[in-house]
N, C-alpha and C positions, 0 to 999 in steps of 0.2 A: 389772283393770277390774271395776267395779260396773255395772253400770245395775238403774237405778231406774224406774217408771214406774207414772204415776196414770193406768189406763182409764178411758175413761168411753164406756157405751155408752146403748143407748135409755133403761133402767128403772135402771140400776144402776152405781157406780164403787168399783173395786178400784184396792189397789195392789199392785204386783208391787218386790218387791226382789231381783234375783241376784246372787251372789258366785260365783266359782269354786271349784269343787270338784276337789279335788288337780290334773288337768293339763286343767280345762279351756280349753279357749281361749275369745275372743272372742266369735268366730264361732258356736260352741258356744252360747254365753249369747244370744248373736241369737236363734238358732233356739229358745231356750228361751221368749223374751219372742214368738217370734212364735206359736208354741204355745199358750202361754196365753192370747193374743188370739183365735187360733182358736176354743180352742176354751173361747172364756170364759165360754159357756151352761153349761158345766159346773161351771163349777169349778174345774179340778183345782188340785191340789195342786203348787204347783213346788219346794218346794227338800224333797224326799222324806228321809226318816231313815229307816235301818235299825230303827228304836225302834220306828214307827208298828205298830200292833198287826199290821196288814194285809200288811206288809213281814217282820214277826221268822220267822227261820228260813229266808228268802231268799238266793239266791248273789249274785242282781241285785239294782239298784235302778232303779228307771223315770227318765228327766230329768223327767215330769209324770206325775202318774198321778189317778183321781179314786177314791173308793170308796164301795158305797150305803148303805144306815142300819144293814146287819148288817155293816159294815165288809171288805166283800168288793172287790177290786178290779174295778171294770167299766170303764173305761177305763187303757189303758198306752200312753204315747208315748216315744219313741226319737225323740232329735235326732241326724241327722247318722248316718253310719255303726258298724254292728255288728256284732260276733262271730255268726255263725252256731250257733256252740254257744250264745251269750246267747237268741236269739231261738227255737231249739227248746224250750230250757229253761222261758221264759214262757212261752209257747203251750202246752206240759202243764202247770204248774204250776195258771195262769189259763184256766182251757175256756173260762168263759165273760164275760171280758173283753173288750174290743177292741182291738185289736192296732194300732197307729196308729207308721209312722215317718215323719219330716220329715227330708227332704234340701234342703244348699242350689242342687244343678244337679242337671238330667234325667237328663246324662249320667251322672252319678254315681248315681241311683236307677234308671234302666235295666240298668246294671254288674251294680250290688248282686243286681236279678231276676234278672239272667244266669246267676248264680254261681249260684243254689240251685234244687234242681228242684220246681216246684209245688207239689207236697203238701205240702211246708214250708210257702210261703208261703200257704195257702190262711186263713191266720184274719190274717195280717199285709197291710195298709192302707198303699202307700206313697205318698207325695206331694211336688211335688217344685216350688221355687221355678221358675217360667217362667228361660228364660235374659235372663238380664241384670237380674232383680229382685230378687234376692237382693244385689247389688251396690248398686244404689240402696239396700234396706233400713239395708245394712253406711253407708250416709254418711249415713242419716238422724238414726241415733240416735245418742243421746248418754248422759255419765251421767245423768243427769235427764231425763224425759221425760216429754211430757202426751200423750194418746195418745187419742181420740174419735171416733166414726163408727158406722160397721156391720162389722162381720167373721160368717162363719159358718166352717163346717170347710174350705171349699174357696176362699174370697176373703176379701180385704181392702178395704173403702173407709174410709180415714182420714186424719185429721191430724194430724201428729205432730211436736209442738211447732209450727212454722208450717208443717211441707211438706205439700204434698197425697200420698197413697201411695196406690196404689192397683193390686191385683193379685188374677190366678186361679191357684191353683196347679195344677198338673198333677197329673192322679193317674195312677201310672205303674203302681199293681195294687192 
């Protein structure tokens, strides 16, 4: 599966094209296109290369990442769940980055805090679809998508192709 998708917000429209990358799923590439709507004040970069200068000599690679005019990474997002040894490894790599995961249920971003003790997660940002909206998201899209409204880091108000959408997502740390 592809999806495709022309934002268009207050000043400015981008587009977004996702492929899969070795086993990613669907679901996966949702949470990629929802990311970049998030957080589309910035930027980021979605389909990340090992190449980009910012990234060479890397284990990881971010699913969105932004980086500033001396080519430093200052935003890193994680869709969906992670290795624990991925997430230390960022966090020293990048000090001074921000640390941003998207989950698609609470439960599942609640889990995830459970498992690791604070001081880890103290530079990582996790956020987590309300329940039952990330399901809506999952029937809204398609491969093509026109996508326009407001979004900032924490909600969504848009419309997407003709649905209305519209969500706050939970921040779970």
């Amino acid at each position: 599966m592809k999806i495709r998708a022309l934002l268009h917000f207050t000043e400015k429209s981008s587009a977004v094209l996702l492929t899969p990358i070795q086993q990613e799923t669907a679901d996966h590439l949702l949470l990629k296109l929802a990311a970049s709507i998030l957080f589309h004040n910035q930027e980021p970069i979605v389909a990340p290369s090992s190449q980009h200068p910012a990234l060479r000599e890397q284990d990881f690679l971010p699913d969105l990442f932004h980086v500033n005019d001396r080519n430093e990474v200052t935003l890193w997002i994680e869709c969906d769940k992670t290795t624990v040894h991925k997430m230390e490894k960022v966090a020293k790599r990048y000090r001074d980055a921000r640390l941003v995961m998207l989950m698609m249920q609470p439960l599942e971003a609640k889990q995830m805090a459970a498992n690791v003790p604070d001081e880890k997660w103290n530079r990582w940002e996790i956020y987590a679809f309300a329940l039952g909206a990330f399901d809506r998201w999952r029937q809204i899209i398609r491969e093509s998508n026109d996508v326009m409204g407001e979004a900032d880091e924490r909600s969504m108000n848009l419309v997407v192709n003709e649905d209305v959408y519209v969500t706050d997502l939970e921040k779970i740390r």
